[in-house]
C-alpha positions in Angstrom: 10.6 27.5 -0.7 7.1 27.9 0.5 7.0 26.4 4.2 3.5 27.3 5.0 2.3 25.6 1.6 4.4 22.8 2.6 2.7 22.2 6.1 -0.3 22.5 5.4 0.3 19.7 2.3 2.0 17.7 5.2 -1.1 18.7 7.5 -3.2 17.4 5.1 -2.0 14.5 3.8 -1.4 13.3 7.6 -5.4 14.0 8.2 -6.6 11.7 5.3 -4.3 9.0 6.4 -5.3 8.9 10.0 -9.0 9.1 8.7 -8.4 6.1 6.8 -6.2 4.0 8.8 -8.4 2.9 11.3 -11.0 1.1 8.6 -8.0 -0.5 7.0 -8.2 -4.7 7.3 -4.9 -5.7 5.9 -2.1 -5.7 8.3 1.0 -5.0 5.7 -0.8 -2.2 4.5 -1.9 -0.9 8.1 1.9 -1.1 9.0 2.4 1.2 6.0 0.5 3.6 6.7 1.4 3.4 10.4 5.2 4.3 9.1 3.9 7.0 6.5 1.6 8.8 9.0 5.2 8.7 11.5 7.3 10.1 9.1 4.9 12.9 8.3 4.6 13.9 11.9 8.7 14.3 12.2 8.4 16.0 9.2 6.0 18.8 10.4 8.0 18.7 14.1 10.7 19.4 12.1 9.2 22.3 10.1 7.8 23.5 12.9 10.9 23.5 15.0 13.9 24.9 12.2 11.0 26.5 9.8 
């Protein structure tokens, strides 16, 4: 498995969400993304940390 390809998806994918997030109106939604952009960030601490 490619780690480095995998962080930098992570990396990312985690930059466009919290470029978005802040123009988003709907709360549900906002809360989604909120969740997502957490579970990203353990994701890479993890990586980071046992990669």
């Amino acid at each position: 498995m490619d780690l480095d390809l995998i962080q930098d998806a992570l990396e990312s994918s985690l930059s466009l969400l919290n470029d978005e997030f802040e123009s988003i109106e709907l709360d549900e939604l906002k809360k989604e993304y909120l969740l997502t952009i957490q579970k990203i960030e353990t994701a890479l601490t993890s990586l980071k940390e046992n990669g």
